[in-house]
C-alpha positions in Angstrom: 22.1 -3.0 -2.0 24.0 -1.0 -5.0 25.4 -3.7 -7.0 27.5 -2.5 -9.9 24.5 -2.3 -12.4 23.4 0.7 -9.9 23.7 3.1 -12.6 21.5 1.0 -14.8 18.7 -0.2 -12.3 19.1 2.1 -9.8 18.8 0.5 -6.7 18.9 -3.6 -6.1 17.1 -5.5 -3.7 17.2 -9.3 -3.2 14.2 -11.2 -2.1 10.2 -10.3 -1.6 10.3 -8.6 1.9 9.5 -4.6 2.2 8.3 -5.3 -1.4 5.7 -2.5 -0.6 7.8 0.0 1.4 10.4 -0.4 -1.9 7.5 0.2 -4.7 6.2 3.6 -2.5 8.9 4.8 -1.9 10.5 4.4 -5.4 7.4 6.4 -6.7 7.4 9.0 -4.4 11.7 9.7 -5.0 11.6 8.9 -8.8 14.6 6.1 -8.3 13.8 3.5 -10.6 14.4 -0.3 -8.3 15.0 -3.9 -9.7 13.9 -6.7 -7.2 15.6 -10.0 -7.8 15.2 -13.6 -6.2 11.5 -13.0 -5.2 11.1 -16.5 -3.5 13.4 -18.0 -6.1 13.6 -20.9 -3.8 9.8 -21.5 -3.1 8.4 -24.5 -4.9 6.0 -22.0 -6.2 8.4 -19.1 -7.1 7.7 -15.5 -8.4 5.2 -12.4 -7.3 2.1 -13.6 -5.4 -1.0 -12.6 -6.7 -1.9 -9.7 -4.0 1.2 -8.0 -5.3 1.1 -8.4 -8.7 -2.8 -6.5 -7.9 -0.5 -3.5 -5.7 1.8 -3.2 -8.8 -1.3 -2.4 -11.2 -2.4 0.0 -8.7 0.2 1.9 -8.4 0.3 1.9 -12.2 -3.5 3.3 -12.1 -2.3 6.1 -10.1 0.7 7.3 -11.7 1.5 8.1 -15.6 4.3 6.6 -17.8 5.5 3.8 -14.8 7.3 1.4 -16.8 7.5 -2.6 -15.0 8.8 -5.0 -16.3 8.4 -9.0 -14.7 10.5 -12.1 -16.3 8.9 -15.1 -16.9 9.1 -16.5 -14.0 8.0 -13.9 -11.7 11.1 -14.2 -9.8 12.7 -10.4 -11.0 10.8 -7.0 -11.4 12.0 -3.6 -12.4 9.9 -0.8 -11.6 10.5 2.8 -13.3 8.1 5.0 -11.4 5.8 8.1 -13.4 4.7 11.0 -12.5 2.8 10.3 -9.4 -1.2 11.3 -11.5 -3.8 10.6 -8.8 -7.5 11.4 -10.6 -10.3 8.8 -10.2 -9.3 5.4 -9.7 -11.4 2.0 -9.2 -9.3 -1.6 -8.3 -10.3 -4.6 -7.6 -8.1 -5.8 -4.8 -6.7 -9.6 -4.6 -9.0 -11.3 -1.8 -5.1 -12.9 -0.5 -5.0 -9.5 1.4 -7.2 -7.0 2.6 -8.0 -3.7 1.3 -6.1 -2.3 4.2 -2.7 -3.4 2.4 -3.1 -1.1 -0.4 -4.7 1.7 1.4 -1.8 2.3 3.4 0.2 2.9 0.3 -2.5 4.6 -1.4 -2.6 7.4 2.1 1.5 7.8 1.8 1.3 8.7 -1.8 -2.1 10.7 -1.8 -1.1 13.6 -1.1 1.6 14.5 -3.6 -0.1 13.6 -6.6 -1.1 16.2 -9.6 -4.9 15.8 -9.1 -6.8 15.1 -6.1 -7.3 11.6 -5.8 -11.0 9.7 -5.4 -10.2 5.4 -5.1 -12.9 3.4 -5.1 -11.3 -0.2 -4.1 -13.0 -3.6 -3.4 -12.1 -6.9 -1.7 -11.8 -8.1 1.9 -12.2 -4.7 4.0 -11.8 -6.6 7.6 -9.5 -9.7 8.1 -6.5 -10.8 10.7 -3.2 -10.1 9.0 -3.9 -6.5 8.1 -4.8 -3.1 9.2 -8.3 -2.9 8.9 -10.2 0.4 7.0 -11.6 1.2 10.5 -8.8 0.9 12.0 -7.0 3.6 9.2 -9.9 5.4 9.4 -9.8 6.2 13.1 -5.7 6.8 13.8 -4.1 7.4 10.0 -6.6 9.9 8.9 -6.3 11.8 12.1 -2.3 11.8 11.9 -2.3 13.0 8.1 -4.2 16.2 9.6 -1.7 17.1 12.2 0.3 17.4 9.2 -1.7 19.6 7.4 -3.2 16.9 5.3 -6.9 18.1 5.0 -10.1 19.2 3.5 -13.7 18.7 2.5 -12.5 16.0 -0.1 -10.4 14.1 2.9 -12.6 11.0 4.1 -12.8 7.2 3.9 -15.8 5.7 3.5 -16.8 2.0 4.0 -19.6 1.2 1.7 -19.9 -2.3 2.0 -18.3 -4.4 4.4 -16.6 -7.9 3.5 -14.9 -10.4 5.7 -12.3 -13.2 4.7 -11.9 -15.2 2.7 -14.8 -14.3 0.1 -14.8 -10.1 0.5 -17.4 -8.3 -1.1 -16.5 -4.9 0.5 -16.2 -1.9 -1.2 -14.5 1.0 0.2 -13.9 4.9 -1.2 -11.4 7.3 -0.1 -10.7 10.4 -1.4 -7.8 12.9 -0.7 -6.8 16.5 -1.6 -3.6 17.8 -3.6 -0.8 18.8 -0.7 2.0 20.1 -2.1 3.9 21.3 1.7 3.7 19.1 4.6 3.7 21.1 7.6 6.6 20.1 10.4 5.5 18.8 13.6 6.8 18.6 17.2 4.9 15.5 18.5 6.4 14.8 22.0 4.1 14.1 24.6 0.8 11.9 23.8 -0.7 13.2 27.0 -3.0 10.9 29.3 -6.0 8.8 28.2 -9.2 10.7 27.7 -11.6 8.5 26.2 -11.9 5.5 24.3 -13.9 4.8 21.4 -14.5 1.7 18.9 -16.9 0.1 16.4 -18.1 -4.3 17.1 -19.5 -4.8 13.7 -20.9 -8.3 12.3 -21.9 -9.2 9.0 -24.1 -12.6 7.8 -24.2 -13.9 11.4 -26.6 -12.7 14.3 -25.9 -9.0 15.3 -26.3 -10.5 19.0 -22.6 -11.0 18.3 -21.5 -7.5 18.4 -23.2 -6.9 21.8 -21.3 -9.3 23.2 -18.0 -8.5 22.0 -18.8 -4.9 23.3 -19.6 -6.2 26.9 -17.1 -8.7 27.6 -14.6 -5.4 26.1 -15.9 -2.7 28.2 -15.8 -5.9 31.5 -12.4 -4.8 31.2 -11.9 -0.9 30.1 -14.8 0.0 32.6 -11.8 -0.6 35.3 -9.8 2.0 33.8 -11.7 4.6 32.4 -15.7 5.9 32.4 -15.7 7.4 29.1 -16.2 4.5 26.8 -18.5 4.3 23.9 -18.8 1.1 21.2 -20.9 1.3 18.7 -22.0 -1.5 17.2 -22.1 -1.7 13.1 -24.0 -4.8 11.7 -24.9 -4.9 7.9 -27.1 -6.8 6.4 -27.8 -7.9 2.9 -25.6 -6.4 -0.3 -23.5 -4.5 2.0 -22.8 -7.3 3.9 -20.3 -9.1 1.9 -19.8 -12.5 0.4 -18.5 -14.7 4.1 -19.4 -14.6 7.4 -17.4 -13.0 10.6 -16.9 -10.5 13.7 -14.3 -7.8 14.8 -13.7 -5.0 17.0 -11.6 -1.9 16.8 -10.6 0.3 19.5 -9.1 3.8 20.0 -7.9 5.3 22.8 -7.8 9.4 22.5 -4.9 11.3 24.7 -5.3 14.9 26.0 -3.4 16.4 23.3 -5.2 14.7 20.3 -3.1 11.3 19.6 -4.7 8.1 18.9 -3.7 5.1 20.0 -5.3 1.6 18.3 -5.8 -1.8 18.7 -8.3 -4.4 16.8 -9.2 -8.3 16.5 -11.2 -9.9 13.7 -12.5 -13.8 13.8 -11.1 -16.5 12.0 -11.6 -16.4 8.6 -14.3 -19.3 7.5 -12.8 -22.3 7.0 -9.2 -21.5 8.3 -8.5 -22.4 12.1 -10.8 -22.5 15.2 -13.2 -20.3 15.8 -13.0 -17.5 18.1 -15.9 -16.8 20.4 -16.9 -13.5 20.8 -16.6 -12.9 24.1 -12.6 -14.0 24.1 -12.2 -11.2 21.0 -13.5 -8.5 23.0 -11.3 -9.3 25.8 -8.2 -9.8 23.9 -8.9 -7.0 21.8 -9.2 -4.4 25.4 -5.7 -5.9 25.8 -4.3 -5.4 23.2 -5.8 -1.5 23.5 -3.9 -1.8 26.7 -0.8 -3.1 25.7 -0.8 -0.3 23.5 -1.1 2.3 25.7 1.9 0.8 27.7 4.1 0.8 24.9 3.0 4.7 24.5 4.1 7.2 22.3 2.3 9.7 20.1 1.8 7.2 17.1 0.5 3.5 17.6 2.6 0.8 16.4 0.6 0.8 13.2 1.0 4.4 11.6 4.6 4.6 12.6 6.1 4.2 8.9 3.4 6.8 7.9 4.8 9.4 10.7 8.3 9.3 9.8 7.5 9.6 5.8 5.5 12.3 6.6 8.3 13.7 8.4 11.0 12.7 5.4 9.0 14.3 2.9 8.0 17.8 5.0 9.5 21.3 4.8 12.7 22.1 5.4 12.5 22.3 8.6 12.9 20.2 12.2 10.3 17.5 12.9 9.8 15.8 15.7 7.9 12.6 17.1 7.7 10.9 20.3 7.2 6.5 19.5 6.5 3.7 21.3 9.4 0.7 20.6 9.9 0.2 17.0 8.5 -2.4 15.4 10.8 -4.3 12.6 8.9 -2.9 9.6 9.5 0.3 11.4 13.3 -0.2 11.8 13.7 -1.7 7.6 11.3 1.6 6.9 14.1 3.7 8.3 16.5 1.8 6.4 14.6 2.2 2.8 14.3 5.8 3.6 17.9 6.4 3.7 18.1 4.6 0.8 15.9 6.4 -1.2 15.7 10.0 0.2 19.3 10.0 1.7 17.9 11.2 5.5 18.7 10.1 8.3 16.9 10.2 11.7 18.2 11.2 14.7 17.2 8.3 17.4 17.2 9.1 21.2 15.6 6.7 24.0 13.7 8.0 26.7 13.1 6.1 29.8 9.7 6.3 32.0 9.5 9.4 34.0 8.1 9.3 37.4 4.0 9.8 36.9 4.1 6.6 33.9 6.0 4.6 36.2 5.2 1.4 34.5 5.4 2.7 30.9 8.1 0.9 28.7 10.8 2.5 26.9 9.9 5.6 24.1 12.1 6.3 21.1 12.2 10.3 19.9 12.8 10.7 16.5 14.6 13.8 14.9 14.8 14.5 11.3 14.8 17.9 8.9 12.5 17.1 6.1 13.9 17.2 2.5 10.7 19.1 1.3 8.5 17.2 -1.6 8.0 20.1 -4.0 12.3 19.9 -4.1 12.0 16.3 -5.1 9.0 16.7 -8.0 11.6 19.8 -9.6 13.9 17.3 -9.6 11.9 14.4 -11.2 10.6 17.2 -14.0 
């Protein structure tokens, strides 16, 4: 990774994957990074359009970032600012949703100067990323178990808008949090309840009923205490294309959230997906979720162990389900940037899960945020 221009760039990546764990992570530590070969051998090479639109965010947010892109889009070299929050609007590239940069939006929130209010607009529901509900219902809650909250804490969906055409419109708003409390996350507890939202926009709202039937046909087996709501908007609100979705979220005894969610085809790309096959893949999925286990769903574990990273001095733990691979090159940037390591262990099923699958406990001592910003000053 440290070629010998280290000194000079910092550090050196090759090649456009983890482009957005590199970009957060280099603003939150203050190490300047140079990314080189982005799809140099593509027959269209360079930065794609949804992350040139992530790199102008991030330059919103903070104060003094210098980038700098050759002409071919193939190179960048990012020298992060002072992380400035405030009130920010972006229009997000419709090639991703708005999910993509919210996540890096929540794992730089809270360490910014002011509190932050982002009003961002594009695609809020589509198959490829985290939806806003979806962040809405499991990462909000897990930013609070580490002392990440307030009256100014929400996320708001405004307008909704499918893919391809968006429309949506989306505000979040997070307070200033200078200490990260430690946490000791280690058993999720059994299933309580499950909730979830079917919402529809420009087709019939008959569709959302029937995504939450043929759904609960196959929670009701499991559990009594299941309530979708159903969420169709209609006219300016609605967006610019047509589509479905659901997302669910299963709540444990001791407050953890597990997710899952499906969203239709976009128009004009693929078959169509008919609704009553989305609600019953999406339960599954919900359910293949909960097998996997952990206090953290597959989605929000990169968020956890940032969290974690950045906290006081001071032991945290979390209990995961089997990490995924953005997980596992998180870990890897992470030691790269803040110098921590994790301490791994595996735990096999105990008697009463039976058939749950493997679980991963991570141990790490936080490095403490307010030490980094003293050094960045």
């Amino acid at each position: 990774i440290c070629g010998p221009n280290a000194a000079i760039h910092g550090l050196v990546y090759d090649g456009c994957n983890f482009f957005r764990q590199r970009l957060v992570l280099s603003t939150l530590s203050g190490k300047r990074v140079k990314i080189k070969n982005i799809r140099s051998r593509d027959d269209d090479p360079g930065l794609r359009d949804f992350e040139a639109s992530l790199i102008r965010l991030l330059d919103k947010v903070t104060n003094g970032s210098r980038i700098e892109i050759n002409q071919t889009g193939t190179v960048l070299f990012y020298q992060p600012g002072l992380l400035y929050g405030g009130c920010v609007e972006h229009d997000c590239n419709p090639q991703r949703s708005i999910g993509y940069y919210l996540e890096a939006l929540l794992m730089l929130a809270p360490f910014m100067k002011t509190s932050l209010k982002a009003t961002l607009r594009g695609v809020t529901n589509d198959p490829t990323d985290p939806t806003v509900d979806l962040l809405k219902s499991t990462a909000l809650p897990l930013m609070k178990k580490f002392g990440i909250d307030g009256d100014g804490f929400e996320l708001k969906v405004v307008k909704r808008g499918m893919a391809p055409g968006g429309g949506g419109e989306v505000v979040f708003t997070c307070p200033v949090r200078r200490t990260i409390r430690p946490v000791q996350l280690t058993d999720p507890g059994k299933i309580k309840r499950i909730r979830g939202v079917a919402y529809s926009v420009r087709v019939s709202p008959q569709m959302a009923n029937r995504i939450v039937d043929s759904a609960r046909g196959v929670l009701n087996h499991f559990l009594p205490d299941i309530y979708i709501y159903t969420d169709h908007m209609k006219g300016a609100n609605s967006g610019k294309s047509p589509g479905f979705g659901l997302t669910l979220v299963a709540e444990t005894l001791n407050g953890c959230f597990l997710s899952a969610e499906m969203t239709s085809t976009p128009q004009g790309q693929g078959d169509p997906v008919l609704p009553e096959d989305l609600g019953r893949n999406c339960a599954k999925l919900l359910l293949e979720e909960v097998y996997r286990g952990g206090c953290v769903d597959s989605s929000n574990q990169s968020l956890a162990l940032l969290l974690m990273t950045l906290g006081q001095q001071d032991v945290s733990k979390v209990l995961l389900g089997p990490l995924s691979p953005y997980t596992i090159e998180f870990l890897r940037n992470i030691r790269d940037f803040f110098q921590v390591m994790f301490k791994i262990e595996v735990k096999k099923p105990s008697e009463d899960e039976r058939n749950g699958g493997d679980k991963v406990l991570m141990t790490c001592v936080g490095v403490g945020y307010s030490n980094i910003s003293k050094t960045l000053k």
